[in-house]
Structures are given as C-alpha cells and as structure tokens.
C-alpha positions as CSV (number, residue, x, y, z in Angstrom):
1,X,138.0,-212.8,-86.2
2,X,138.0,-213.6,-82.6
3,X,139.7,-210.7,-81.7
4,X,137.8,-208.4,-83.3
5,X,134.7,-209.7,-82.0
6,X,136.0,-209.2,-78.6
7,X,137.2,-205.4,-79.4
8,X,134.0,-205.1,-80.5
9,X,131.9,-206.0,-77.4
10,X,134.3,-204.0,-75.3
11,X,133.4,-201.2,-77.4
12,X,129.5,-201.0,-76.9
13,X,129.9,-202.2,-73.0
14,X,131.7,-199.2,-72.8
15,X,129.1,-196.8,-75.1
16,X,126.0,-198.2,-72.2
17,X,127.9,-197.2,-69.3
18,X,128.5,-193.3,-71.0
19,X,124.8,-193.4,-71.6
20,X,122.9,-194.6,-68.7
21,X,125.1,-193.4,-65.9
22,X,124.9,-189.8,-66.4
23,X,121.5,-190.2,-66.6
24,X,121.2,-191.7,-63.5
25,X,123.2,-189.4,-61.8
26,X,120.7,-186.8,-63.5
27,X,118.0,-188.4,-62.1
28,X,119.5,-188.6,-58.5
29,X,120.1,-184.9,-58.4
30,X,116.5,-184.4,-59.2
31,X,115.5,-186.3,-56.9
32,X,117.5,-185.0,-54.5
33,X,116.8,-181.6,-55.8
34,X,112.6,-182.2,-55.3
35,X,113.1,-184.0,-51.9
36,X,114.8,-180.0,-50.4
37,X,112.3,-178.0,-52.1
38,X,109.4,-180.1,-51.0
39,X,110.4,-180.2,-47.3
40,X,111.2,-176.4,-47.7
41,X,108.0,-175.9,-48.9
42,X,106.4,-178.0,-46.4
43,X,108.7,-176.0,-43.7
44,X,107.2,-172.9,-44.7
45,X,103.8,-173.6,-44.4
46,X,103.7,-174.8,-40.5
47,X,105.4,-171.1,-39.7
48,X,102.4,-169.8,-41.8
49,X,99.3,-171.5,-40.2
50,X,100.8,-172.1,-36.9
51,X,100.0,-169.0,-34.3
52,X,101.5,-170.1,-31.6
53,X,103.4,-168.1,-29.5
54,X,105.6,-168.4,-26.6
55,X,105.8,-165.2,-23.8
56,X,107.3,-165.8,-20.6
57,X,103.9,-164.8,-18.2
58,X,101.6,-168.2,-17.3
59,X,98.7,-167.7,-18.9
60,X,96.4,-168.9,-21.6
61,X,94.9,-166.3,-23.6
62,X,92.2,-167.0,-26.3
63,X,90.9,-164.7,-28.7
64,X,88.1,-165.7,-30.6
65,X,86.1,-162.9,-31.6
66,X,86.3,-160.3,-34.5
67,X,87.4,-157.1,-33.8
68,X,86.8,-153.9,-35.6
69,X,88.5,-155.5,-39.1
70,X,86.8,-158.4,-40.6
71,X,89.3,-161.1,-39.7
72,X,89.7,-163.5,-36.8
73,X,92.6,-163.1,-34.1
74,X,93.2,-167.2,-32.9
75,X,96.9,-167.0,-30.5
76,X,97.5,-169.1,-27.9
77,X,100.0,-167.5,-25.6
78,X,101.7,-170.0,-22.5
79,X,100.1,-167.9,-20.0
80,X,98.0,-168.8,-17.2
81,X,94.2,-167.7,-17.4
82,X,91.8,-168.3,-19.7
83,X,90.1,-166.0,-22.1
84,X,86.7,-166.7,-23.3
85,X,84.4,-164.2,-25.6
86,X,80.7,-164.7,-25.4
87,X,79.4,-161.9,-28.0
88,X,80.6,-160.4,-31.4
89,X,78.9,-157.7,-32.3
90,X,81.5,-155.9,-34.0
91,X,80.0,-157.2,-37.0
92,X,77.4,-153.8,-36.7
93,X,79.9,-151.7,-35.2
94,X,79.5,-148.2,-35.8
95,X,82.8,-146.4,-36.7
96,X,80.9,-142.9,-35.3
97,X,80.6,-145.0,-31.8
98,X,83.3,-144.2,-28.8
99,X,84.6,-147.2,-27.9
100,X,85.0,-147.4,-23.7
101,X,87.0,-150.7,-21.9
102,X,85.5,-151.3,-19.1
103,X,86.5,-153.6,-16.1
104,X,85.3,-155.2,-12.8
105,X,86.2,-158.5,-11.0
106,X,82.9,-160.4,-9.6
107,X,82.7,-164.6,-8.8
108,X,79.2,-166.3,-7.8
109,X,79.1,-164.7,-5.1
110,X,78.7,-161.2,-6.5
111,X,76.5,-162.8,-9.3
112,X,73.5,-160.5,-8.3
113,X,75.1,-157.3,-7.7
114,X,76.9,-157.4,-11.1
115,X,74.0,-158.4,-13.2
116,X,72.4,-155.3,-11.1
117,X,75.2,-153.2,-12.0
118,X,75.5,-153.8,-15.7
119,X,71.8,-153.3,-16.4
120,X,72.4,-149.8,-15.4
121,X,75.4,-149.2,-17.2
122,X,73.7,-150.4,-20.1
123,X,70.4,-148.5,-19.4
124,X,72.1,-145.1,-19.5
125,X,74.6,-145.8,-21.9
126,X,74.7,-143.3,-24.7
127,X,73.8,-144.5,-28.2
128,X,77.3,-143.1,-29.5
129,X,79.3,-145.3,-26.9
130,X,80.6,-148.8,-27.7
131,X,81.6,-150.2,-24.2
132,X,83.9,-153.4,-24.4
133,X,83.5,-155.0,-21.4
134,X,86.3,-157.3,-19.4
135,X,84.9,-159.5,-16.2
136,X,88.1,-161.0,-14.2
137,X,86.9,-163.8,-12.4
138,X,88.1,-167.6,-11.2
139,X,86.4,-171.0,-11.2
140,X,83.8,-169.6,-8.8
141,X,81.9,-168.5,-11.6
142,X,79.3,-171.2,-12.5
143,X,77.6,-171.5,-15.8
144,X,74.3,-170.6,-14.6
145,X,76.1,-167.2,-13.3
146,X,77.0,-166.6,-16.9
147,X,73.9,-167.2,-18.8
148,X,72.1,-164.7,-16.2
149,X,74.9,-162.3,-17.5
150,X,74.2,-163.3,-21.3
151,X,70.5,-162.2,-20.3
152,X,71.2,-158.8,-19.7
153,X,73.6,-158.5,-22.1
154,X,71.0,-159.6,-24.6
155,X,68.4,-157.9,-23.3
156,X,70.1,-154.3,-23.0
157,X,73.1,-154.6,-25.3
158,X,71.5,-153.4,-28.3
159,X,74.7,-154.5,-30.0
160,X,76.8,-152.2,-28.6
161,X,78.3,-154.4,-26.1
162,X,81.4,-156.7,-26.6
163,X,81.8,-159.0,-23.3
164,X,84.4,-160.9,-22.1
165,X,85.7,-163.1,-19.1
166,X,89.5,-163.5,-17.5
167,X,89.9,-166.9,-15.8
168,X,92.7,-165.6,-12.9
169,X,92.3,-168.6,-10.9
170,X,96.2,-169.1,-9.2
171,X,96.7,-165.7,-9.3
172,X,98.5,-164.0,-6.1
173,X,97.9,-166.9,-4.0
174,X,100.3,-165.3,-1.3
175,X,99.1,-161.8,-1.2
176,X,97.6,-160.4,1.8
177,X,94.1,-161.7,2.3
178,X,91.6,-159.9,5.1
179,X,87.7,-159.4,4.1
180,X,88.2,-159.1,0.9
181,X,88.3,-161.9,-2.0
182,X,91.8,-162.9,-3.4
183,X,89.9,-161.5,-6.7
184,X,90.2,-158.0,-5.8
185,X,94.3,-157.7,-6.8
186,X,93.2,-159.0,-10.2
187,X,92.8,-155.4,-11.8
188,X,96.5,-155.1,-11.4
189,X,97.1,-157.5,-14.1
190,X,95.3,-155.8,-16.5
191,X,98.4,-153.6,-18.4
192,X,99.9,-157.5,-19.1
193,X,96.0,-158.4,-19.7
194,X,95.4,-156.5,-22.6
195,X,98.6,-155.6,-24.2
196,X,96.2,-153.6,-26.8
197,X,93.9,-150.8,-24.7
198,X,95.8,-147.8,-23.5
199,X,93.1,-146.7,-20.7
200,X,90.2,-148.8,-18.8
201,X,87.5,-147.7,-16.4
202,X,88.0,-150.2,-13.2
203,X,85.7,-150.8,-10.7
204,X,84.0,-152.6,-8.0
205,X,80.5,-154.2,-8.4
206,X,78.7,-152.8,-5.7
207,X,78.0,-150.2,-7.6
208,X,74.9,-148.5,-9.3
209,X,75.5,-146.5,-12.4
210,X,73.4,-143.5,-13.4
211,X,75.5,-141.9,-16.3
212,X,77.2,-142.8,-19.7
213,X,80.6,-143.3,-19.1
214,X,82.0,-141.2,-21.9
215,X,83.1,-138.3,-19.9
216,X,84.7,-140.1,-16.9
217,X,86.8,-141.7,-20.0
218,X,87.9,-138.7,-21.8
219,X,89.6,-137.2,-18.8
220,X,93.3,-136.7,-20.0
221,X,96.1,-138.2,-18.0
222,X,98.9,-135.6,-16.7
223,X,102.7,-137.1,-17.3
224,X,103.8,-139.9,-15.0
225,X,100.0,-140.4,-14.1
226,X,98.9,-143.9,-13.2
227,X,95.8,-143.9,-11.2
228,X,92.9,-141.8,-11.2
229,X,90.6,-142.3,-8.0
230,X,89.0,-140.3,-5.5
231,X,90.5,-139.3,-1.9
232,X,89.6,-141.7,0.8
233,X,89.9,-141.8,4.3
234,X,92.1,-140.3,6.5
235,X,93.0,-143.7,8.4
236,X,93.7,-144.6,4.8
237,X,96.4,-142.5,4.4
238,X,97.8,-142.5,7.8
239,X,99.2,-146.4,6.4
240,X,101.4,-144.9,4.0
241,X,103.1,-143.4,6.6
242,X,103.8,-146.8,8.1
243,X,105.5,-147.4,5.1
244,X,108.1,-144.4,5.4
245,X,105.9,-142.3,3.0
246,X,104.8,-138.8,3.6
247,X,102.9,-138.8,0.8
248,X,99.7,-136.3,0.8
249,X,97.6,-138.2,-1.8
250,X,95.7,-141.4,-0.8
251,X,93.0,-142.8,-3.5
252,X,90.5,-145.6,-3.7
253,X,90.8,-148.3,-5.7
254,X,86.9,-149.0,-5.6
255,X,86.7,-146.8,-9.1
256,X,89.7,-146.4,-10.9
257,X,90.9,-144.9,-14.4
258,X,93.9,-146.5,-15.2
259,X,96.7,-145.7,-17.7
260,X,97.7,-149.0,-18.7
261,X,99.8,-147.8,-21.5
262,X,102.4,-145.9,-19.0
263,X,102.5,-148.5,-16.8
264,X,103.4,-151.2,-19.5
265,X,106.5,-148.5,-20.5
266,X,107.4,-148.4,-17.2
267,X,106.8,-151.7,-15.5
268,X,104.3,-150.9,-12.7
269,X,102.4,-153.9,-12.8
270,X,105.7,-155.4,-11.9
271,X,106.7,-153.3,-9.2
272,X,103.0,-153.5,-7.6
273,X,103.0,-157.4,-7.4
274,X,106.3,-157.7,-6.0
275,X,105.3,-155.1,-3.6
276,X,102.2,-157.1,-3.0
277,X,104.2,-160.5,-2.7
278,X,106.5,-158.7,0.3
279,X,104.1,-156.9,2.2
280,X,101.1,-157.6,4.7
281,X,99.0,-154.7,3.4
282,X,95.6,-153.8,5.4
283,X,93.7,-152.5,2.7
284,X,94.6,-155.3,0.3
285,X,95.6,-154.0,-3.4
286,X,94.3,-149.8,-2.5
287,X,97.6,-150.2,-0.7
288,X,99.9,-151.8,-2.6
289,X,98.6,-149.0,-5.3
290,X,98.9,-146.2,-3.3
291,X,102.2,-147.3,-1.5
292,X,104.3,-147.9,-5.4
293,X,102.8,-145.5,-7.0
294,X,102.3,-142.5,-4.3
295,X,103.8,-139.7,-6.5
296,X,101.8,-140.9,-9.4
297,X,98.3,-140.7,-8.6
298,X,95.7,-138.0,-9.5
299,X,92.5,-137.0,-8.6
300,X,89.1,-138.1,-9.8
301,X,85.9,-136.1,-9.2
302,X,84.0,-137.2,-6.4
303,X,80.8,-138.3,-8.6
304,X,82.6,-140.9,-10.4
305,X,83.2,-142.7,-6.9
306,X,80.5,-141.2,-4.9
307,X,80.1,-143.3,-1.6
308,X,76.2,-143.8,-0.5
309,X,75.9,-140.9,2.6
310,X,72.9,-140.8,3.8
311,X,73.6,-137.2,4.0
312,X,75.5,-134.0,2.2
313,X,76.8,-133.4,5.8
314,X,79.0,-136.8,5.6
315,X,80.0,-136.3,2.3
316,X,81.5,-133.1,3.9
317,X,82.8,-135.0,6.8
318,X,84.8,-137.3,4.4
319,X,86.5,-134.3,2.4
320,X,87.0,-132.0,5.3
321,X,89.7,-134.9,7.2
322,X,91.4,-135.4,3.9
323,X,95.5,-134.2,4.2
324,X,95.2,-133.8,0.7
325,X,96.2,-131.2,-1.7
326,X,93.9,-131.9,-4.3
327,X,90.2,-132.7,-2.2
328,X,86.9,-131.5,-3.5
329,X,86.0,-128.0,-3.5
330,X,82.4,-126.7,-2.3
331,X,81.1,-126.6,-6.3
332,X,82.5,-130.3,-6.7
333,X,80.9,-131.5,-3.9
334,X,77.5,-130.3,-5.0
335,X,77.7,-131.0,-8.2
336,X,78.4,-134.6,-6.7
337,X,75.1,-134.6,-4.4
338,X,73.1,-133.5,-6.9
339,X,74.2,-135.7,-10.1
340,X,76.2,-138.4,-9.4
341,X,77.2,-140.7,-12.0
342,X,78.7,-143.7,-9.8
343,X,77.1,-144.4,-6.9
344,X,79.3,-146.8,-4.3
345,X,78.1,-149.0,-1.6
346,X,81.5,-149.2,0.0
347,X,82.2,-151.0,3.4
348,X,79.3,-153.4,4.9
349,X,76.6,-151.0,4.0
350,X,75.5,-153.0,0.9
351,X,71.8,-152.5,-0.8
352,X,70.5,-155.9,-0.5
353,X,71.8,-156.2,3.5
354,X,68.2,-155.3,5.3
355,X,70.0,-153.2,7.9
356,X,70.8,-150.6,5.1
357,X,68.8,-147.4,5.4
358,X,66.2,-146.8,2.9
359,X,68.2,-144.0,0.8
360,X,71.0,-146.5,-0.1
361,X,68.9,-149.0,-1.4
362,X,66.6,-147.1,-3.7
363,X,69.2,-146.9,-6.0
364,X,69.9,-150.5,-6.1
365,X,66.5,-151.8,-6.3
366,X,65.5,-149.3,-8.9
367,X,67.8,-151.3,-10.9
368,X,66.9,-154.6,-9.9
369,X,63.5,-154.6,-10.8
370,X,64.2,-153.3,-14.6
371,X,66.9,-156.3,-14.6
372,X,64.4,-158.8,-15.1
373,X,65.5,-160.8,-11.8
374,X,63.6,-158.9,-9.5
375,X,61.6,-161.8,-7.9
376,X,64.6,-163.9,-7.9
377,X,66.5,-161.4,-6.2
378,X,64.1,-160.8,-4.0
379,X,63.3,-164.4,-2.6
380,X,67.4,-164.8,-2.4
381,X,67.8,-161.8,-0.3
382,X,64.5,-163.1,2.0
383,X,62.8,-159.4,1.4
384,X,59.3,-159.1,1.5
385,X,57.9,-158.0,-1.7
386,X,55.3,-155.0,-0.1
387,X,58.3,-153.1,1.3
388,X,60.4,-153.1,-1.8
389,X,57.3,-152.0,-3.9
390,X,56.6,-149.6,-1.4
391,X,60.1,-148.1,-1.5
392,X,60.3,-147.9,-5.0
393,X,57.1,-145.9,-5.2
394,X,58.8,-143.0,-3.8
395,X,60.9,-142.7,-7.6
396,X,58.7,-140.9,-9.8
397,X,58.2,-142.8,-13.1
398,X,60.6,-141.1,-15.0
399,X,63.7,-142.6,-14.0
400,X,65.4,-139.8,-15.2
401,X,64.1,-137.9,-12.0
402,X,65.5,-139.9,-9.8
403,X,68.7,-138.1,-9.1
404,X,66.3,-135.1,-8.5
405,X,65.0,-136.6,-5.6
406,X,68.4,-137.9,-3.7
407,X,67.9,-135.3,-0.5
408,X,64.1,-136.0,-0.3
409,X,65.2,-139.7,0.1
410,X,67.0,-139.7,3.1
C-alpha cells in the first residue's frame, strides 16, 4: 500500500506540471507578443504627428497659415530665420483671382516709406489679383512698425492680401557693406526661401506704385533667364569689366522679376553668395547679380523701374550712355513718361528729404495722405503742413489723372 500511494502522487505531480506550464509559457508569448505590437504601434504614431524635419540651411521656418486647401501646414525646418504670418484670408479666396508674390526688404527705418508704398500697391490693385506678400526684414523691425503695417493691410486689403515677414537677422554678415543696409542681399535668398513660388516681383521700398501688377508678372521668361530688370548706368557696367567681363547687359536690382524656379535647378543662389562672400563689390548685391549671372539677365521695360527725372530729357540721357543691346526704344520710352507703373526714387533723391524737387514728391505724398499717417508722417519728416497741402493741390481729384499731369509737374 505504501508504494502505491507513492506511485500515485508521483503521478498527479507530474499531470500539474503538463498542465500549468504550457500555459504559462502561453501566457508569456502573449505577453511578449502585446509588449512588440504596442511599442510598434506607439512607434508609428510619433512618425505620424511629428513634422519635424531636418534640411541642412540654418533657418527656422514656420508656417502657420492656410493656404489655398483647407488644411494647416505646421514644419519646423533647422534653418535660421524666422517666419511669421499675420493674415489668412485664403479662407475667401477667389479661385478666378491671379495670384502675384511679391517681395521687398524694409527694417524701422524704412517703416514709413513701406507703409507709403503698400497703400498704393493696394490702392490700384486689380479686383482679379490676389497679391501674397513677403517682407524680409531683421530684429530692427519693432512691434509698433508692424501694427502700422497691419493698418494698411486692414484698411486696403479687402481680403485679397496674404502678408508675411522673414526674420534674416545673421544673414551675410561678411558681405560687402557701403551705404546700403546688410538687408539689401536678402532677396538672394529667396529661391531657398520659398521652395514653393516659381516667379516673385522684387523690389526696393522707395517706391510709389501706380498700376496692378498683373502685367509686369505675366512677362514670360526666355531659357537660361534669371533676372529681369532695367538697364542702369553706364559706370554700372563699366564694374563688370573689372571683373574680366565684357558683358553688354548691366540691370538694377532696385525692381526685379526673378525666376526662382531656374535658379533652384541650377544653384544660383549658391553661386551668388559665394560670390558675395569673396568679393568687395561697390554696388553691394546689383553686382554680385550682374557679375554671376551676366549672360543670364533680360530686359525689363523701363516703366516697371522708372527712376523719378525731373525731366523726359534725363530719361533720354540715361538710355542714350547705355552699351547695351537691348535699351529702350523711342516708343518705350514714352510710353514710360507718360504711364508709368513703378515709380523709383533711386540714389539720395528720396520724397520725404526737403531738398527733393517738387515733381518727385507729388507722387509720394499723394500716397501718404490716403495712408492714414499723413500727420504723423508729416511731424516726423519736420514738413510744414501748408506746403504739402499746397503741393498736392496741383493733382486733380481724380487720382486717376495724375499720371496725365507728370510733364506739367515739373
């Protein structure tokens, strides 16, 4: 009996062990089974919600604003400038509208002349045009400089209007620096910029506006074309020569259509900034421009760049010394007289320096007093109220006449 007790005992030890460790061994591989799948799962989910992508340039870019489609574009790229969007007003975009990029650089110092600048692009903008607008600017741009921007944004929009700002500060800190502002090489950044437009309207804000932009924007680039600007002066071109280059084509950089699609393909923002980084250049980034890309240039019509003469004789003057192939005929230059649709303060003859002559500031303060800054503006500038008012008296009160009356003005 004692044996068979003992066989017994041995005999159901034996039947546990067959029953419980398999399924522990089950349960393990579950486990093990839910603890992959879970951090798979998990895994998967980061590379879904995370945007966060890494480009070899140094800059931040932000974009926060929705764009034609009803969804929200959040990346932040290791670059290094900031992107900021004050305005969406894609959300009554009209599909029928032509969309325009436009361009300028302007700090705190330029605060007056751009806000200037924009209410006449915006007052003779087209009701079909959609212009998206890009300011490149640095830390010397205060808040109070923006909010007088978001004023005539709101005021003249008319929610056709998509603005936004390009914090550059660091950029080309050993590039040739003269009269101008480190902030005038920042248009050459713009192909890297904005990796999405294929052609921008650059320019300078010492500029008065007095057309839609629409036709300047439609002009077709040839192959291998860059740049389009207008000729400029002959002492201009004579630098290229001190470069080795016989070039016969010299543009400025003041008004610029650019073709930042080609240059993306073929790395010309590239070659200008090392060009920039190696070079003392006189004219600052016109050079650099005109030096890399001197067989790649083409012309623009005078009126989209037309410098303030005080007379049709200078405007002559300025084509006649031109060595260039491609400078204005006799009908161009009328037409540019008589309607121009950019009008440039260029050099030191700016409209709110009191030494300018009376033609080139009628534009300018035209402008300035539809801005809604025009006693500010005024008390800044130290100008006496009674000569302004008595200057502008001489548009008639259809601004659309104005251009009429360019020759009687001088």
């Amino acid at each position: 009996m004692m044996i068979k007790i003992h066989k017994f005992q041995k005999s159901k030890k034996r039947s546990i062990y067959f029953i419980i460790f398999p399924k522990i061994l089950k349960l393990f591989f579950v486990v093990l089974l839910l603890s992959i799948y879970f951090t798979n799962n998990k895994k998967g989910k980061e590379i879904t919600i995370n945007y966060n992508y890494n480009y070899t340039n140094n800059y931040n870019y932000t974009n926060n604003y929705n764009y034609t489609n009803n969804y929200n574009y959040n990346y932040n790229y290791t670059n290094n400038y900031n992107y900021t969007n004050n305005y969406n007003y894609t959300n009554n975009y009209n599909q029928n509208k032509k969309i325009i990029h436009l361009s300028f650089n302007m700090d705190n110092n330029y605060i007056y002349a751009c806000i200037v600048y924009l209410t006449s692009i915006l007052h003779n903008r087209a009701n079909s045009t959609f212009y998206i607008i890009h300011i490149l600017t640095n830390n010397n741009l205060s808040k109070e400089s923006k909010k007088k921007i978001d004023n005539i944004i709101e005021r003249f929009g008319n929610n056709s209007v998509n603005l936004s700002y390009y914090n550059l500060e660091g950029y080309f800190k050993n590039a040739t620096i003269r009269h101008l502002p480190v902030a005038t090489y920042y248009k050459i950044v713009l192909p890297s910029l904005l990796p999405n437009v294929d052609k921008i309207i650059f320019t300078d804000v010492d500029i008065i506006d007095l057309e839609d932009l629409s036709e300047m924007y439609s002009i077709e680039f040839k192959e291998n074309m860059y740049f389009c600007g207008i000729a400029d002066y002959i002492d201009h071109l004579n630098q290229l020569r001190e470069f080795g280059l016989s070039s016969d084509k010299y543009i400025n950089s003041g008004v610029l259509l650019m073709n930042l699609k080609a240059m993306r393909e073929n790395s010309i923002e590239k070659m200008i900034k090392d060009f920039i980084a190696t070079h003392v250049l006189k004219f600052h980034d016109q050079t650099a421009i005109n030096c890399v890309c001197y067989n790649n240039t083409q012309a623009l019509p005078y009126k989209y760049n037309f410098f303030a003469f005080p007379s049709f004789k200078d405007l002559v003057e300025l084509n006649n010394q031109q060595d260039i192939k491609y400078r204005a005929n006799e009908s161009e230059l009328n037409e540019t007289f008589n309607k121009p649709t950019l009008f440039h303060y260029v050099s030191l003859d700016k409209p709110w320096l009191k030494r300018t002559t009376k033609f080139n500031r009628v534009y300018w303060w035209y402008y300035v007093k539809m801005s809604g800054f025009y006693e500010e503006i005024l008390d800044f500038y130290q100008f006496d109220k009674s000569d302004i008012d008595a200057l502008l008296k001489q548009i008639p009160e259809d601004g659309g006449l104005l251009r009429r009356n360019y020759k009687k003005l001088d």
